[in-house]
DRENDO-1510 file (C-alpha; in Angstrom, 1 decimal, always signed):
<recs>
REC; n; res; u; v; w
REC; 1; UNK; +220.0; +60.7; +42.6 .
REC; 2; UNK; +223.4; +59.4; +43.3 .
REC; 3; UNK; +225.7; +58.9; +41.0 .
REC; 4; UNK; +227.3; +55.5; +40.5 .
REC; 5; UNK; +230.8; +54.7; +38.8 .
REC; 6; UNK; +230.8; +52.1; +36.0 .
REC; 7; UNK; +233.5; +49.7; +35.5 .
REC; 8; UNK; +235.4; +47.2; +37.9 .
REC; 9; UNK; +237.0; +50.2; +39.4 .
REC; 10; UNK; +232.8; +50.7; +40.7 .
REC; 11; UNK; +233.7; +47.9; +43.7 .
REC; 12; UNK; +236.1; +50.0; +45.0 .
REC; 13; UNK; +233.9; +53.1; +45.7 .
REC; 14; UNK; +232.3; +53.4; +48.7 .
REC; 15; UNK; +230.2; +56.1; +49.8 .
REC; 16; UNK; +229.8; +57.8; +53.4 .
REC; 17; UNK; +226.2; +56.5; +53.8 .
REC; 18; UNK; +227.1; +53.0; +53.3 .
REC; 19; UNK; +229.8; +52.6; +55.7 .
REC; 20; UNK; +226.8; +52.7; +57.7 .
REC; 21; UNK; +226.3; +48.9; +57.4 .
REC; 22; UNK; +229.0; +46.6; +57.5 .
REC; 23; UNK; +226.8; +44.0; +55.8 .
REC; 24; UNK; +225.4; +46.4; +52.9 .
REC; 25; UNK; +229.1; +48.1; +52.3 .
REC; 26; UNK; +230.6; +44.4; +52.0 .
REC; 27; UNK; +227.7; +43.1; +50.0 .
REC; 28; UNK; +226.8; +45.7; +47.7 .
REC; 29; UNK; +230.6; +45.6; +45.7 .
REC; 30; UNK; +230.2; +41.9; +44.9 .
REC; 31; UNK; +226.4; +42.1; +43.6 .
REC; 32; UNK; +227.9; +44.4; +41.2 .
REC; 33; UNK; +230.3; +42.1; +39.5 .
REC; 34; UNK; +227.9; +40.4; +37.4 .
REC; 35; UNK; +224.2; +38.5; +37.3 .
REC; 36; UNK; +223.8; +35.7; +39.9 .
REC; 37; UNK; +224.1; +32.0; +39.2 .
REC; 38; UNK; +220.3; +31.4; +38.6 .
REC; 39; UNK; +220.1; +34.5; +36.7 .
REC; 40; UNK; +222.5; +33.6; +34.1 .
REC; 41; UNK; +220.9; +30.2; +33.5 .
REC; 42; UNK; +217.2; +31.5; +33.5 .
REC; 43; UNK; +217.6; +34.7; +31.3 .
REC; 44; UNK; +218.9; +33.4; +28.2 .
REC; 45; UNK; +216.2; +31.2; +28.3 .
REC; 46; UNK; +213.4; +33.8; +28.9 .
REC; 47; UNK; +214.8; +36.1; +26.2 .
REC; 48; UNK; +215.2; +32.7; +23.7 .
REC; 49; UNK; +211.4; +32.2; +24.2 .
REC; 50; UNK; +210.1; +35.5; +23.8 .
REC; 51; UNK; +212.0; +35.2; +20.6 .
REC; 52; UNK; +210.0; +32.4; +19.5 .
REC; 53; UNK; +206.7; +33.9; +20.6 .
REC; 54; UNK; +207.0; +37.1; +18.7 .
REC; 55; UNK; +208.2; +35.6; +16.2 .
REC; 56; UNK; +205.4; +32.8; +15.4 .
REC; 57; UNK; +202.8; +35.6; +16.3 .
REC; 58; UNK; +204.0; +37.6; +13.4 .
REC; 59; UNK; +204.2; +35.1; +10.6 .
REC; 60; UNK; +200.6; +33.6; +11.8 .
REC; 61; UNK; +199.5; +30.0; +11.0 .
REC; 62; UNK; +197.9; +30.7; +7.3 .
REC; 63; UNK; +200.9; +29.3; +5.5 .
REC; 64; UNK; +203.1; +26.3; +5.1 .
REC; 65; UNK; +206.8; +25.7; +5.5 .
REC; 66; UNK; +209.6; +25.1; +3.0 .
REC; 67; UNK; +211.3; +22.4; +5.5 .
REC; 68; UNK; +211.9; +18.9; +4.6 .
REC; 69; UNK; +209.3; +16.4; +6.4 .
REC; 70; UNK; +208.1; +13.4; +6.4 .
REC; 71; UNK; +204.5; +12.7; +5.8 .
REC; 72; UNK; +202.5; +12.6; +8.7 .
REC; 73; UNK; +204.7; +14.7; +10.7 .
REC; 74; UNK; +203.3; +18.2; +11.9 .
REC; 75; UNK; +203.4; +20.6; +9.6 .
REC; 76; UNK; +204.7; +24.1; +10.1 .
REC; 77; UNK; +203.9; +27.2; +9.9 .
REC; 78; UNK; +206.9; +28.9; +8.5 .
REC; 79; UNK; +206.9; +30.3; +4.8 .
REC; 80; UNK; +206.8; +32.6; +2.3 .
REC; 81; UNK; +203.4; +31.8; +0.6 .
REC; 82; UNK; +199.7; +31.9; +2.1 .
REC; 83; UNK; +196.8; +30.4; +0.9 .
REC; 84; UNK; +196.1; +33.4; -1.2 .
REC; 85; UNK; +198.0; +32.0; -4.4 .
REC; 86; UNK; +196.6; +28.7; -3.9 .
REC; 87; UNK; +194.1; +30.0; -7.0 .
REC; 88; UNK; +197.2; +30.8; -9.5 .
REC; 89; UNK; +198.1; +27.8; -8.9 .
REC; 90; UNK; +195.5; +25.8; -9.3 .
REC; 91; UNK; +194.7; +28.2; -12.7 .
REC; 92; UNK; +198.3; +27.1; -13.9 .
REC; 93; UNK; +198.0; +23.3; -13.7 .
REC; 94; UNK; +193.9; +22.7; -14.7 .
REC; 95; UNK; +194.6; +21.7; -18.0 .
REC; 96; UNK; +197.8; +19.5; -16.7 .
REC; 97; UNK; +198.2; +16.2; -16.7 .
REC; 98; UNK; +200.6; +14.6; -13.7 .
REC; 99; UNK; +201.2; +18.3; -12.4 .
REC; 100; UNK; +199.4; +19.3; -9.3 .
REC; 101; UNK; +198.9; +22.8; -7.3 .
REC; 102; UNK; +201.0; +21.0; -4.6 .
REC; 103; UNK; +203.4; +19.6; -6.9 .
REC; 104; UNK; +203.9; +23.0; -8.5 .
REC; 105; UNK; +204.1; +24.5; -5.0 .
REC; 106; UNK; +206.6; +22.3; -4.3 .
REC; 107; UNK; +208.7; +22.9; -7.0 .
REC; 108; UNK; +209.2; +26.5; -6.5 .
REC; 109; UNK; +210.0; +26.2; -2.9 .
REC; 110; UNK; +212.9; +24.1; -4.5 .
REC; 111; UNK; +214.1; +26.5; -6.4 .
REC; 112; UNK; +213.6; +29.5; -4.9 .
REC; 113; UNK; +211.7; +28.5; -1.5 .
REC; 114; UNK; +209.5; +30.8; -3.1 .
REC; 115; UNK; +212.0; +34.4; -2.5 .
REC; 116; UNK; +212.7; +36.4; -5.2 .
REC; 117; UNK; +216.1; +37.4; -4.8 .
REC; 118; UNK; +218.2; +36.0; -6.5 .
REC; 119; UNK; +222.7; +35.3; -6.2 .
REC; 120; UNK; +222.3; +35.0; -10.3 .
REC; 121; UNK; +221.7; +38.2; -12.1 .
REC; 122; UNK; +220.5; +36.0; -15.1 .
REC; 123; UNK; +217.8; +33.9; -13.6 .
REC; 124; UNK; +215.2; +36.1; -11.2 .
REC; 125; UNK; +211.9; +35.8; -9.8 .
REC; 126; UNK; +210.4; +32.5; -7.2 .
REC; 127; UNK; +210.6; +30.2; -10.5 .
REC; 128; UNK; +214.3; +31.0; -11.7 .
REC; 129; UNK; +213.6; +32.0; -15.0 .
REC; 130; UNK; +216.6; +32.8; -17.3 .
REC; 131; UNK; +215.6; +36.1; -19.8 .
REC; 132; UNK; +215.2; +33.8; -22.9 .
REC; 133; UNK; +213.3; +30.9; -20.9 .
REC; 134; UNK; +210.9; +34.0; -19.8 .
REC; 135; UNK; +210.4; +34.9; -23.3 .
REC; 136; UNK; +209.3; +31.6; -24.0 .
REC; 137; UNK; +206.8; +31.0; -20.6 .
REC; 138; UNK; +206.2; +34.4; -19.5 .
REC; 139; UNK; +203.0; +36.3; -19.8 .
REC; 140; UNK; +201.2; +39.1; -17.8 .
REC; 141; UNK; +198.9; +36.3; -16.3 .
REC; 142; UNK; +197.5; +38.7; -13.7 .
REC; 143; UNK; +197.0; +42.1; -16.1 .
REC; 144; UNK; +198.6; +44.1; -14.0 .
REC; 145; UNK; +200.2; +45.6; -17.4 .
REC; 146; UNK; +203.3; +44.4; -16.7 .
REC; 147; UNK; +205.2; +40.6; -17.7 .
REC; 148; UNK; +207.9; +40.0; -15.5 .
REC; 149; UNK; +209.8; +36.8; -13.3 .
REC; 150; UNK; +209.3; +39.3; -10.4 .
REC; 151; UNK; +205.6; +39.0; -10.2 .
REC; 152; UNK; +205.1; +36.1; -7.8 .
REC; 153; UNK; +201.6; +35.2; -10.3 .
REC; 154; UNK; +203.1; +36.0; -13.6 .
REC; 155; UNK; +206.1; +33.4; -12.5 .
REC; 156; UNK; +203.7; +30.7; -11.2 .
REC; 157; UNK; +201.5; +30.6; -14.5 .
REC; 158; UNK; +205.0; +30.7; -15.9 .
REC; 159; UNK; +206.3; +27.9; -14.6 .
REC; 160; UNK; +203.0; +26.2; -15.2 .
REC; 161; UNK; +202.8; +26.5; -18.5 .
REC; 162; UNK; +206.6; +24.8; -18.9 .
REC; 163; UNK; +206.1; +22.3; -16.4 .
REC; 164; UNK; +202.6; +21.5; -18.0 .
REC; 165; UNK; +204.9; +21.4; -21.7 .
REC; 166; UNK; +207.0; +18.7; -20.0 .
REC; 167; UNK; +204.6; +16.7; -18.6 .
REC; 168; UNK; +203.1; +16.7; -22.1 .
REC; 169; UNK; +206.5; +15.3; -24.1 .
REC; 170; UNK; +206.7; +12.9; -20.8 .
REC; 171; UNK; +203.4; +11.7; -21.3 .
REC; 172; UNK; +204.2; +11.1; -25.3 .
REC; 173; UNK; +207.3; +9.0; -24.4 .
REC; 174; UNK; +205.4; +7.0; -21.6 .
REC; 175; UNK; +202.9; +6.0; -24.1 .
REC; 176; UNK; +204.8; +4.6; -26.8 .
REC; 177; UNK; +206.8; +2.9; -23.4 .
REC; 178; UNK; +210.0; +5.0; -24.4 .
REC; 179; UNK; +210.3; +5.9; -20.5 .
REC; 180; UNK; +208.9; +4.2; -18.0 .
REC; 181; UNK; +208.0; +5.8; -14.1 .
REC; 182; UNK; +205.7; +8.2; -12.0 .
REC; 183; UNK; +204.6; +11.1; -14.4 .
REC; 184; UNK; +205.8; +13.9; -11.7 .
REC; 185; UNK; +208.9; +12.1; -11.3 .
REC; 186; UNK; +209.5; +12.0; -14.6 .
REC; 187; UNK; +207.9; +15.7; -15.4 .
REC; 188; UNK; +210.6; +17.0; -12.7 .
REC; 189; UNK; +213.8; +15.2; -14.4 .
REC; 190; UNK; +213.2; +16.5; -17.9 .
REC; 191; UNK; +212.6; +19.9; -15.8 .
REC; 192; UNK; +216.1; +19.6; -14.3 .
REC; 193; UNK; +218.7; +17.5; -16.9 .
REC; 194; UNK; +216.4; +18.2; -20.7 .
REC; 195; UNK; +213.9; +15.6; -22.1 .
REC; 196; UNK; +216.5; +13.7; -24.2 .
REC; 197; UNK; +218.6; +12.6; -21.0 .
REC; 198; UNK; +215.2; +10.8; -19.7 .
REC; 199; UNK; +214.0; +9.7; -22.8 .
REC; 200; UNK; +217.7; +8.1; -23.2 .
REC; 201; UNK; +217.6; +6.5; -19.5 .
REC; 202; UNK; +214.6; +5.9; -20.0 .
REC; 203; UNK; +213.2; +6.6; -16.6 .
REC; 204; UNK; +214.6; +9.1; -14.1 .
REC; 205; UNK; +217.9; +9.0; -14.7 .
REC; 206; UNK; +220.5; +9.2; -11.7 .
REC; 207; UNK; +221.6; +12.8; -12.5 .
REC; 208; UNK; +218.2; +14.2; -11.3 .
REC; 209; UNK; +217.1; +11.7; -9.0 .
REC; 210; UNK; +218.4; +14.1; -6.1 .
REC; 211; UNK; +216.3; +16.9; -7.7 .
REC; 212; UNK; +213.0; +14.7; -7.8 .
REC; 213; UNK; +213.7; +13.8; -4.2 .
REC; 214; UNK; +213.9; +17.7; -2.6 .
REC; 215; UNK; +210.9; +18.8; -4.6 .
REC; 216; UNK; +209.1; +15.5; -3.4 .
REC; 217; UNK; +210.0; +16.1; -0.2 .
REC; 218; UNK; +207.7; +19.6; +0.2 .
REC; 219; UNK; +204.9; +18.5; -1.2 .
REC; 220; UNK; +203.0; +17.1; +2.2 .
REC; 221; UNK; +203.3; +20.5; +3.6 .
REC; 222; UNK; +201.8; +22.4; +0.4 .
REC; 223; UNK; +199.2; +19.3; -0.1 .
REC; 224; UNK; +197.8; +20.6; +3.5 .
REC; 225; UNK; +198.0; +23.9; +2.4 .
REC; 226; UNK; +196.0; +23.3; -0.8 .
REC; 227; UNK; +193.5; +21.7; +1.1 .
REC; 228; UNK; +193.4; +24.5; +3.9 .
REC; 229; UNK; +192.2; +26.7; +0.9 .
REC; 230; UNK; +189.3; +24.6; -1.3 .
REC; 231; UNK; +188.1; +26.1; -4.4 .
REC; 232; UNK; +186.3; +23.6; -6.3 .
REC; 233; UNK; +188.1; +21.3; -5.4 .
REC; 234; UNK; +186.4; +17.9; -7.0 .
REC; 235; UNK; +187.4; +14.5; -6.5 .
REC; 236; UNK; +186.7; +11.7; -8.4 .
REC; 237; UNK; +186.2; +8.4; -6.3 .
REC; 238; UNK; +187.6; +5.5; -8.7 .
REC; 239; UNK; +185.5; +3.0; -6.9 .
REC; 240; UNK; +182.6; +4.4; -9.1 .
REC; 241; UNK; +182.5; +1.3; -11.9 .
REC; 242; UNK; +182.0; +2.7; -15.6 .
REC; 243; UNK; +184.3; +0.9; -17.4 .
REC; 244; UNK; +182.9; -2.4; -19.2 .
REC; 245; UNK; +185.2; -5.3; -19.8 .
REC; 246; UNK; +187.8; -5.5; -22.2 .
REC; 247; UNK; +187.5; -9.1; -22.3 .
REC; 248; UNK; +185.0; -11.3; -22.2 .
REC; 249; UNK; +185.7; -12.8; -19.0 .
REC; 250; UNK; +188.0; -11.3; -16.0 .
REC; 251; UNK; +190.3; -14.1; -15.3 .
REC; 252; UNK; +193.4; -12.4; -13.4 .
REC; 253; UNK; +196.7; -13.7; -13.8 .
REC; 254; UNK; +198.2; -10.8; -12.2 .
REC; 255; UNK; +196.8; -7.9; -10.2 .
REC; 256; UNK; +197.5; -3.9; -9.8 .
REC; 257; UNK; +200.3; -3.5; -7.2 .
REC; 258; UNK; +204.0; -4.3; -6.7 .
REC; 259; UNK; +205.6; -7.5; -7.9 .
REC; 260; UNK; +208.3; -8.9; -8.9 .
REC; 261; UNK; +208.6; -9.0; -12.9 .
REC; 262; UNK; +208.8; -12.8; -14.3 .
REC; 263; UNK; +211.0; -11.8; -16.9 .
REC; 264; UNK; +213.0; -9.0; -15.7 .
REC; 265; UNK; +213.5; -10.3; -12.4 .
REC; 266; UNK; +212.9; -6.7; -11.2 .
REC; 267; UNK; +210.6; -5.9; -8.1 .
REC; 268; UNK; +208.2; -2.2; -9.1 .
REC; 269; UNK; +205.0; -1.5; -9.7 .
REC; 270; UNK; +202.5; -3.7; -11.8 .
REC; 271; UNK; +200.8; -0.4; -13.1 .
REC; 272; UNK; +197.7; -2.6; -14.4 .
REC; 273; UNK; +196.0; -5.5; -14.5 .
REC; 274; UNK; +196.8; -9.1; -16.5 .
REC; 275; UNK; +194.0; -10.4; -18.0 .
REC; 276; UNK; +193.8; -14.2; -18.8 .
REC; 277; UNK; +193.2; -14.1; -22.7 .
REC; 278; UNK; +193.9; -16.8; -25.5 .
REC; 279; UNK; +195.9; -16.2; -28.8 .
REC; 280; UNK; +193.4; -14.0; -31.5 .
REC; 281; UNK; +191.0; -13.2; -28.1 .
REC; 282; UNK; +189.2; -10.3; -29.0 .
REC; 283; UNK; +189.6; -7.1; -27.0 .
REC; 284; UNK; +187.6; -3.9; -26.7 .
REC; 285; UNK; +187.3; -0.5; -26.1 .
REC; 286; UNK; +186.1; -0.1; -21.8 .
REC; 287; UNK; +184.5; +3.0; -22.8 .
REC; 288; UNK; +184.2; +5.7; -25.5 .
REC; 289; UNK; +186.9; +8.1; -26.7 .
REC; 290; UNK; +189.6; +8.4; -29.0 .
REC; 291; UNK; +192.7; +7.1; -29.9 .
REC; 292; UNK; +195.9; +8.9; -28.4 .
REC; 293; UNK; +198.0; +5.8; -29.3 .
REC; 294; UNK; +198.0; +2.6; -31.3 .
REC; 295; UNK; +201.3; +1.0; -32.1 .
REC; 296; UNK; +204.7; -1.0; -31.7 .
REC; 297; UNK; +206.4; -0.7; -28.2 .
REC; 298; UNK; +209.4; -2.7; -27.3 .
REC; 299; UNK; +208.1; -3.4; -23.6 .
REC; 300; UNK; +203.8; -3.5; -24.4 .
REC; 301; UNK; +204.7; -4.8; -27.7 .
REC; 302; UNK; +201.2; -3.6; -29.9 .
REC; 303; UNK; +199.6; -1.0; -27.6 .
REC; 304; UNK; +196.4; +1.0; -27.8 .
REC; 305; UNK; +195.8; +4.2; -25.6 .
REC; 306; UNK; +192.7; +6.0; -25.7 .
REC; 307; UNK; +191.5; +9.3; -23.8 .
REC; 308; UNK; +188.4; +9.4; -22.3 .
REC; 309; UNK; +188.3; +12.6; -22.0 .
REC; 310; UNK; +187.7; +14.5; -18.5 .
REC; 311; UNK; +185.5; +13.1; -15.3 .
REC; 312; UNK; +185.0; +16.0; -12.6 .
REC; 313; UNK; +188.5; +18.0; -14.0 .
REC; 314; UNK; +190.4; +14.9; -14.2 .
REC; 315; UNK; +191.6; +13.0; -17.7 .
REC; 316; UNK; +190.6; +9.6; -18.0 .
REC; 317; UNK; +192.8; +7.2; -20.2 .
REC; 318; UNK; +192.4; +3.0; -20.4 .
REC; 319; UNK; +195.7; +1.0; -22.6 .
REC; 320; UNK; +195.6; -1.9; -23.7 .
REC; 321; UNK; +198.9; -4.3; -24.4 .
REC; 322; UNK; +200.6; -7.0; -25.9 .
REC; 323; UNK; +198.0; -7.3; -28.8 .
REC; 324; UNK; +199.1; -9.8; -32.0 .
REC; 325; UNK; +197.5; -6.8; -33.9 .
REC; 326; UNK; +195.9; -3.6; -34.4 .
REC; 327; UNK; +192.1; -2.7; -35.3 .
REC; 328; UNK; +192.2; +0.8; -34.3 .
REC; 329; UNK; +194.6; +4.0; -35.8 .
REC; 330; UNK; +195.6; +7.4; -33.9 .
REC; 331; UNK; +193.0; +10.1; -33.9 .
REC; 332; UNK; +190.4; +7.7; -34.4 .
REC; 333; UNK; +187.1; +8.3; -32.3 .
REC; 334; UNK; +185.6; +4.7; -30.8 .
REC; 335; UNK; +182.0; +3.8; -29.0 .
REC; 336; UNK; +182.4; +1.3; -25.9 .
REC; 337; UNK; +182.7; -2.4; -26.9 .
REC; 338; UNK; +184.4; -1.6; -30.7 .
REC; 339; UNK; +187.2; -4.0; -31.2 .
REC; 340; UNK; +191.2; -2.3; -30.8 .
REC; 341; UNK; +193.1; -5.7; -31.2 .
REC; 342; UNK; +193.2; -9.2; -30.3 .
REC; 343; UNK; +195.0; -10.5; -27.7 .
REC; 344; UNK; +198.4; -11.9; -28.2 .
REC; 345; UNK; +202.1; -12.1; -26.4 .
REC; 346; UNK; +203.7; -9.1; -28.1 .
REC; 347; UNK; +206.4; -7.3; -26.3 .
REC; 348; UNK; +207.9; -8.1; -23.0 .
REC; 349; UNK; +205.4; -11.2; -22.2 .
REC; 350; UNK; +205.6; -14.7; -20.8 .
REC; 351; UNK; +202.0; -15.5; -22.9 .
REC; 352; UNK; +199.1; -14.5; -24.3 .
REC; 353; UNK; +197.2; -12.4; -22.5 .
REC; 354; UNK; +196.0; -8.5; -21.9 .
REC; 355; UNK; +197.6; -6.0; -19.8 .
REC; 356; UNK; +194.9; -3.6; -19.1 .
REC; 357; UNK; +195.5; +0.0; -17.1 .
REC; 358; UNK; +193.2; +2.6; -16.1 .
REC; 359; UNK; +195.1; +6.1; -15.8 .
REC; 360; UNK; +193.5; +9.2; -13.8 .
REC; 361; UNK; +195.1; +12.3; -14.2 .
REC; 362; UNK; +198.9; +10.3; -15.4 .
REC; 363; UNK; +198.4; +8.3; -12.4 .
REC; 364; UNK; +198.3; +5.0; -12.4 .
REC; 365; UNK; +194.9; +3.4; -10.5 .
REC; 366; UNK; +193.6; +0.0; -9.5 .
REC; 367; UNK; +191.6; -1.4; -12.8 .
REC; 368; UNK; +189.4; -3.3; -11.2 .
REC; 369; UNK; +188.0; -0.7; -9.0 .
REC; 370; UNK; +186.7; +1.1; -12.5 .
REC; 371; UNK; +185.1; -2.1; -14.2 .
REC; 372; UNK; +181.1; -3.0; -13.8 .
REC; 373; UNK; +180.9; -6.2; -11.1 .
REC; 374; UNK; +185.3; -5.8; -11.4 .
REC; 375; UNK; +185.9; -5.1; -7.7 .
</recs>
């Protein structure tokens, strides 16, 4: 085989047997300049997409991506977590109120989008954890014999178990209408700026607001993921009435959804339902349970909350607001129908009447959808 020269000086070289052909001999130095016109637009874009192809084939399309979408856009299939810890994380938030596997999810991809390296020596693992808040949270969840923020299932029960702890104190605060909000919202700000800074804005204050958003962002794409891997996965249909009447008669001043407050002037969610009731009206309990809350609130004025207890996994509570009094205490069990109040114009109220909510899981739902002949 000949031999040929590299370099520019290459042009210059002819050999004997190509002086042959005036039309090869000219031809053949400038062919070795460089690629052709159509060859420099066409390869980088052959070589781009066999990037892309090897590269999809090798991460697959079991997982979800850590990119910030909008709901109801397609989801991707880049990330650093499969459907295989879908189970821990369901494990870590069963007992949860307001925290979900997705939510969960979601907030780890924040943190960490789920990679355990970490540029901070002093907080490790997917969840972040500083040595002392890992002494607190930590446990060897999977009995592998060892506890550490490097285990990807250790740190999701982990973070679990404190996110769970917040929702918890949030849930407290909401109750006696300290704070005011969207349970995960609020969960994720005492997460990222401490419980007293909420309970002193009383709502998610602006400090974590960017925080709340970027974790709220990711949770369509692990919500699909979720559902890509069902494990008894059970939903409760609120449409299914159980819940008797609190008040004699459903007269409805004002319904579940947004509106504009008549006294604050401020347009949110109506997270219930106003009941038309005169002064000293009786009201009752819709259903059985007991007493998680009966007392003064600046915004409910006298408030009763009682726990149903679970439906199909999920926590079942009913309130009831702006009583003149109370008939029931904390702790105390009651049947269906047992007097907690009459009605009255306690609080933040324009009249007498009852402001009646139906909570599934922290979330606020439609009333009337849970009350016999109600919707």
């Amino acid at each position: 085989m000949q031999n040929v020269p590299k370099g520019d000086d290459a042009a210059q070289t002819v050999s004997p047997a190509s002086t042959t052909s005036t039309t090869v001999g000219a031809a053949a130095p400038r062919r070795r300049r460089g690629p052709g016109a159509c060859l420099l637009v066409v390869l980088p874009g052959v070589v781009t997409l066999g990037a892309v192809f090897a590269f999809v084939s090798l991460i697959g399309d079991d997982t979800a991506a850590p990119q910030d979408r909008a709901p109801g856009q397609a989801e991707s299939a880049v990330s650093n977590v499969d459907g295989s810890y879908v189970p821990w994380l369901r494990k870590a938030t069963e007992d949860c109120v307001g925290v979900t596997p997705a939510l969960l999810a979601a907030h780890i991809d924040q943190l960490s989008g789920w990679q355990s390296d970490s540029a901070s020596l002093s907080e490790l693992g997917i969840a972040r954890f500083t040595d002392a808040g890992w002494k607190k949270w930590g446990r060897d969840d999977d009995g592998n014999g060892t506890s550490t923020p490097l285990d990807r299932v250790d740190a999701i029960m982990a973070l679990g178990r404190q996110d769970c702890a917040l929702s918890k104190r949030m849930t407290a605060l909401r109750t006696k209408g300290a704070v005011n909000g969207d349970l995960a919202d609020l969960t994720l700000a005492a997460y990222a700026v401490g419980v007293d800074e909420v309970a002193e804005a009383g709502k998610v204050p602006a400090s974590a607001r960017l925080f709340v958003t970027e974790v709220k962002k990711r949770l369509p794409q692990y919500s699909a993921l979720v559902r890509r891997n069902p494990e008894q996965e059970a939903g409760v249909q609120a449409g299914i009435a159980r819940l008797q009447h609190p008040v004699v008669t459903l007269s409805v001043t004002s319904p579940f959804g947004s509106r504009k407050h008549p006294l604050t002037g401020v347009t949110k969610l109506h997270t219930g339902v106003d009941f038309d009731a005169p002064q000293g009206a009786q009201v009752s309990a819709a259903w059985g349970g007991v007493v998680e809350f009966a007392g003064m609130t600046p915004a409910y004025g006298y408030r009763v909350v009682i726990d149903h207890g679970t439906i199909e996994g999920k926590r079942l509570q009913t309130t009831y607001s702006h009583l003149s009094a109370l008939q029931v205490s904390e702790g105390q069990s009651v049947v269906t129908g047992q007097a907690v109040g009459p009605a009255g114009s306690t609080g933040l109220s324009t009249g007498p009447h009852l402001h009646f909510e139906v909570l599934l899981d922290g979330q606020y739902t439609d009333p009337m959808a849970w009350l016999t002949d109600g919707g």
